[in-house]
TIVEXLO-442549 format. One record per residue (C-alpha): x, y, z. Coordinates in steps of 0.001 Angstrom, whole numbers. Each point is the difference from the previous one (the first is absolute). Layout:
# residues N
<x = X&y = Y&z = Z>;
...
END
This chain:
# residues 225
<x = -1784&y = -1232&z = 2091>;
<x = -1002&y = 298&z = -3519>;
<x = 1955&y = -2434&z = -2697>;
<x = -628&y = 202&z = -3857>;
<x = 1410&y = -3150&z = -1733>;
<x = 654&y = 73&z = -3557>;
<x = 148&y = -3597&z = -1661>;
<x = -1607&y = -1384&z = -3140>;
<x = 394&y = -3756&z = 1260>;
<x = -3579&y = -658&z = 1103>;
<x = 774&y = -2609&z = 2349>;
<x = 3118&y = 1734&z = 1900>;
<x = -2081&y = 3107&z = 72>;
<x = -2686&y = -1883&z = 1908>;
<x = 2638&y = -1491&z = 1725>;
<x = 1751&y = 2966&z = 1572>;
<x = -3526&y = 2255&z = 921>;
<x = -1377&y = -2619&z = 1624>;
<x = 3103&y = -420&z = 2086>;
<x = 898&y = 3569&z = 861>;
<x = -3998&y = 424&z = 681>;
<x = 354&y = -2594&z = 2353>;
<x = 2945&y = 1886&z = 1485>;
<x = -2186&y = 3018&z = 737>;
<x = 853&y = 2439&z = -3244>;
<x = -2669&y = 1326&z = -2023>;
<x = 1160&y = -1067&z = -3921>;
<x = -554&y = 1456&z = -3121>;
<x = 501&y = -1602&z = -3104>;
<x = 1180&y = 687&z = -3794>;
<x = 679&y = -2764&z = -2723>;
<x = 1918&y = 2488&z = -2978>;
<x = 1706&y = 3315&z = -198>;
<x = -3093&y = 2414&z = -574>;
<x = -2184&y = -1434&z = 2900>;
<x = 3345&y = 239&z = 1847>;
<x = 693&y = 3328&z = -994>;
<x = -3420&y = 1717&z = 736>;
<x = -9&y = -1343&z = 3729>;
<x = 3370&y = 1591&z = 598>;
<x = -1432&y = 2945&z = -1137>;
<x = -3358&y = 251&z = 1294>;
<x = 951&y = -1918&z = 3622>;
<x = 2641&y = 80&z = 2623>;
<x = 1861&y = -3153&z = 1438>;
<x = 2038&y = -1125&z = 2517>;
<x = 1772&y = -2862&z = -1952>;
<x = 75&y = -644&z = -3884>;
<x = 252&y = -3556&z = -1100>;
<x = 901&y = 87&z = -3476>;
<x = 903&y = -3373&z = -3278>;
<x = 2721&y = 1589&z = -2000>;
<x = -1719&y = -1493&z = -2989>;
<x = -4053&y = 1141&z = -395>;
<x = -1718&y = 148&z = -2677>;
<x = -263&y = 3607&z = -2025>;
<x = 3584&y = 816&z = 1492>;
<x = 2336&y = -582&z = 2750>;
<x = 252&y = 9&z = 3705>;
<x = 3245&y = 2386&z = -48>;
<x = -2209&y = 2660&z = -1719>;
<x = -2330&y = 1&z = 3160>;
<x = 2983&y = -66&z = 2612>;
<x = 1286&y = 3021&z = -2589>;
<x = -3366&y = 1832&z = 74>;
<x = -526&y = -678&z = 3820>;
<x = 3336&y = 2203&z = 554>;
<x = -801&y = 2468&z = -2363>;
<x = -3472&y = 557&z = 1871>;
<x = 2280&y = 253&z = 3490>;
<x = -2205&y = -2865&z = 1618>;
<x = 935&y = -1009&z = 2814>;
<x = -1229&y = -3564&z = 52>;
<x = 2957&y = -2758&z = 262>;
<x = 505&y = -2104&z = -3095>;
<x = 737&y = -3924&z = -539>;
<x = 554&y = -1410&z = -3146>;
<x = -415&y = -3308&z = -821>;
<x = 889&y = -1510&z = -2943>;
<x = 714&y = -3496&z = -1503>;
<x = 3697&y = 646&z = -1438>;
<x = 2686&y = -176&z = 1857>;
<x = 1223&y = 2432&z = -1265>;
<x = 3098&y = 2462&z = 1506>;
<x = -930&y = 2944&z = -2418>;
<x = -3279&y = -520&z = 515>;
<x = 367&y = 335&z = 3532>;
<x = 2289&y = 2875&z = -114>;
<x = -1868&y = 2015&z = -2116>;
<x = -3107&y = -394&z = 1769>;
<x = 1939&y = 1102&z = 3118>;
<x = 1608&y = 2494&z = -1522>;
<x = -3267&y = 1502&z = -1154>;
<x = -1203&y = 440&z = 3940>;
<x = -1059&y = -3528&z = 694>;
<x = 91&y = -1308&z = 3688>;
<x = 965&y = -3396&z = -882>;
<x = -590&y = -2839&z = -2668>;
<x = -1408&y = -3842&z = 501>;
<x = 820&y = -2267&z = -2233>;
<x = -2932&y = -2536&z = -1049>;
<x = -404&y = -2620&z = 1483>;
<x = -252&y = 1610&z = 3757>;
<x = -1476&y = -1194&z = 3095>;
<x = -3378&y = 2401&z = 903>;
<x = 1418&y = 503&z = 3650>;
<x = 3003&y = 1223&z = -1415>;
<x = -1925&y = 2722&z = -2017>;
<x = -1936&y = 949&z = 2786>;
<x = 3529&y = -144&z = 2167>;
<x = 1621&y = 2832&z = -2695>;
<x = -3204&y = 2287&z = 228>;
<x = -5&y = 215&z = 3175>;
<x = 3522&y = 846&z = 77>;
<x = -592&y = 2985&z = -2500>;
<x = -2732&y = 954&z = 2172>;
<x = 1565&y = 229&z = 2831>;
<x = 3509&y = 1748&z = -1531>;
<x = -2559&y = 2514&z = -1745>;
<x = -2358&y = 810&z = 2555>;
<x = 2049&y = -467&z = 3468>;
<x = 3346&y = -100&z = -826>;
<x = 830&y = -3980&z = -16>;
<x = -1858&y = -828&z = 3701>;
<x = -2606&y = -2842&z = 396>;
<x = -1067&y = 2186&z = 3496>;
<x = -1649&y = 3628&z = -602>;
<x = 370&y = 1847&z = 3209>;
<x = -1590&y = 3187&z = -14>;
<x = -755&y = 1512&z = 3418>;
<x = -2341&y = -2314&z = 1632>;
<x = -994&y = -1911&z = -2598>;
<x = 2387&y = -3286&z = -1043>;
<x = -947&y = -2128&z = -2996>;
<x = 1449&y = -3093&z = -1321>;
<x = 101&y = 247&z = -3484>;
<x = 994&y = -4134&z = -509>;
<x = -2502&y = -861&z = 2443>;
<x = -2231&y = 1969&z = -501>;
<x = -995&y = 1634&z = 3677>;
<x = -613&y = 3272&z = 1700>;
<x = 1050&y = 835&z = 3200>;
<x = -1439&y = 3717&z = 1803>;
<x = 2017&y = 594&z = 3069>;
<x = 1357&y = -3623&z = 458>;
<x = -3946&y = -1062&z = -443>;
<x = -380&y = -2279&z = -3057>;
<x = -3407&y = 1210&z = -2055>;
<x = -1618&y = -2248&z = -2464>;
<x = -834&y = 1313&z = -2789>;
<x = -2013&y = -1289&z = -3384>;
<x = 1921&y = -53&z = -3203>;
<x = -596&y = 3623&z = -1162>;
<x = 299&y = 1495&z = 2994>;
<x = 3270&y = -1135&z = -188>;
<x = 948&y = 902&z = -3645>;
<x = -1820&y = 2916&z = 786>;
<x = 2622&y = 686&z = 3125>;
<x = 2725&y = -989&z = -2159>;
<x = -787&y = 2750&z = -2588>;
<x = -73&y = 2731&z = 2377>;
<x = 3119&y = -1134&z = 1632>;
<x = 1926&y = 266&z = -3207>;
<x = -1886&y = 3375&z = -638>;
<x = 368&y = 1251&z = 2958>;
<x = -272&y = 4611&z = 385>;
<x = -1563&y = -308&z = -3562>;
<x = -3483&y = 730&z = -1219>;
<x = -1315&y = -3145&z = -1645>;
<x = -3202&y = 314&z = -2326>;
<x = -3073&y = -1989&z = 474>;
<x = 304&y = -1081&z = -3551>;
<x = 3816&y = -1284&z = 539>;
<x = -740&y = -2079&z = 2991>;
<x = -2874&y = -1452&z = -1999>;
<x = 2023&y = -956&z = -3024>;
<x = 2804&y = -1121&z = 2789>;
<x = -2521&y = -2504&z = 2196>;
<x = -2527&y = -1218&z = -3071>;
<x = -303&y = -1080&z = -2965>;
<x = -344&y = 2627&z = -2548>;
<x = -2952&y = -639&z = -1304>;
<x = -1834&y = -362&z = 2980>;
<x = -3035&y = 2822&z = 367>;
<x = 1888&y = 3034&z = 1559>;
<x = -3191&y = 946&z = 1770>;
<x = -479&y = -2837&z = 1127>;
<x = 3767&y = -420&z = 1245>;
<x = -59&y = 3367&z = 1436>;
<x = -2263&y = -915&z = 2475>;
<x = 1937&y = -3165&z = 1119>;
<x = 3228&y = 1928&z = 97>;
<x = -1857&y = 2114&z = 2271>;
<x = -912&y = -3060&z = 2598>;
<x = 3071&y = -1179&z = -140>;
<x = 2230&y = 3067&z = 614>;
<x = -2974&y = 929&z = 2896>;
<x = 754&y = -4063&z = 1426>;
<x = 3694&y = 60&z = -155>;
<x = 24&y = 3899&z = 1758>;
<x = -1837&y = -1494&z = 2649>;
<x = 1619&y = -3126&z = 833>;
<x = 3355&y = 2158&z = 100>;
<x = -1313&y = 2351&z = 2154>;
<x = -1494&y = -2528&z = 2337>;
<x = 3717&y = -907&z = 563>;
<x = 911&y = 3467&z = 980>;
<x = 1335&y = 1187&z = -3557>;
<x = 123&y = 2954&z = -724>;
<x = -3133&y = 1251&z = -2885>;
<x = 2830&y = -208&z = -2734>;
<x = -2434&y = 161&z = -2806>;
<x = -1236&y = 3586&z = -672>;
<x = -3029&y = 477&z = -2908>;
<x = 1161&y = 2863&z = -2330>;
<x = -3265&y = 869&z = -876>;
<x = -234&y = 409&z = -4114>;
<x = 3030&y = -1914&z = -769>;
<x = 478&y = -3073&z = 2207>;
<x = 1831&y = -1455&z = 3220>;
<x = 3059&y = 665&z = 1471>;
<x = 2483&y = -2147&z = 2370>;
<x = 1308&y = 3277&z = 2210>;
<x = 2890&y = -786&z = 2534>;
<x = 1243&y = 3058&z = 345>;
END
């Protein structure tokens, strides 16, 4: 799952990447509103982090922008006022919900995953699909009752199709989705290709069905029906 967090407060920014890295998300990050609003433009996320106050403009001009763009990602704004009409207005703009600073990091991470799972499979910690059973909380994959073990991007990778399910994903989207983007996309291609060739085959090996279908030209595709 791929998290940009907007903050110009060096030491929370730190703070929070380091934490939600260590949860398992891939994080991008943006310190004022034109870095902020190029990587909304140019990327995709699955979670917005964004200050209310930045430098160059203001946080409810990127929730604002994010809506007008249709993007899907979930938003949490955090903000050091406590503030009702900041609050409101930010939710009223298409926010998912609003921390006030000072916040525990658990608690963050507690609310993203919460958007994530209300946006991507409607409000359940356990994605059933078929055969396959994962524990979004935890963390674990089950193929016909048979728990698989897989490595972190396999996972996220698994995850991503799941919530994409019967639609043609690009190369270049799952890229941006599982990396950094500015990694080497030749480079990444080739891992991308490993790791959708490791986690076929370790599903498979529990009797899944070949879910993952190569649409030659444009990308992958997660057919289940």
């Amino acid at each position: 799952m791929k998290i940009l967090i907007i903050e110009d407060e060096p030491s929370l920014l730190d703070a929070i990447k380091k934490y939600l890295s260590s949860e398992g998300y891939l994080c991008e990050t943006a310190t004022d509103y034109f870095s902020a609003s190029e990587k909304i433009m140019m990327y995709g996320y699955d979670c917005i982090v964004v200050d209310i106050t930045i430098p160059n403009g203001s946080g409810l001009q990127i929730v604002k922008e994010l809506k007008e763009k249709k993007s899907p990602a979930g938003i949490i704004i955090i903000s050091a006022k406590d503030s009702l009409d900041d609050k409101l207005k930010g939710l009223q703009l298409g926010s998912d919900d609003y921390l006030t600073k000072p916040f525990h990091l658990p608690e963050l991470n507690a609310r993203i995953q919460a958007i994530l799972r209300r946006k991507n499979f409607d409000g359940t910690d356990l994605v059933v699909m078929n055969e396959i059973k994962v524990d979004t909380t935890a963390k674990r994959t089950w193929v016909n009752e048979k728990e698989i073990t897989l490595t972190q991007k396999e996972y996220d990778l698994l995850i991503y199709f799941l919530a994409n399910k019967n639609r043609v994903i690009s190369k270049t989207a799952i890229v941006e989705h599982l990396w950094e983007d500015n990694i080497d996309q030749s480079d990444t291609y080739n891992f991308l290709y490993t790791h959708i060739k490791n986690l076929r085959k370790k599903m498979i090996e529990c009797g899944s069905a070949d879910y993952i279908q190569t649409i030659y030209g444009m990308g992958y595709n997660f057919k289940t029906n």
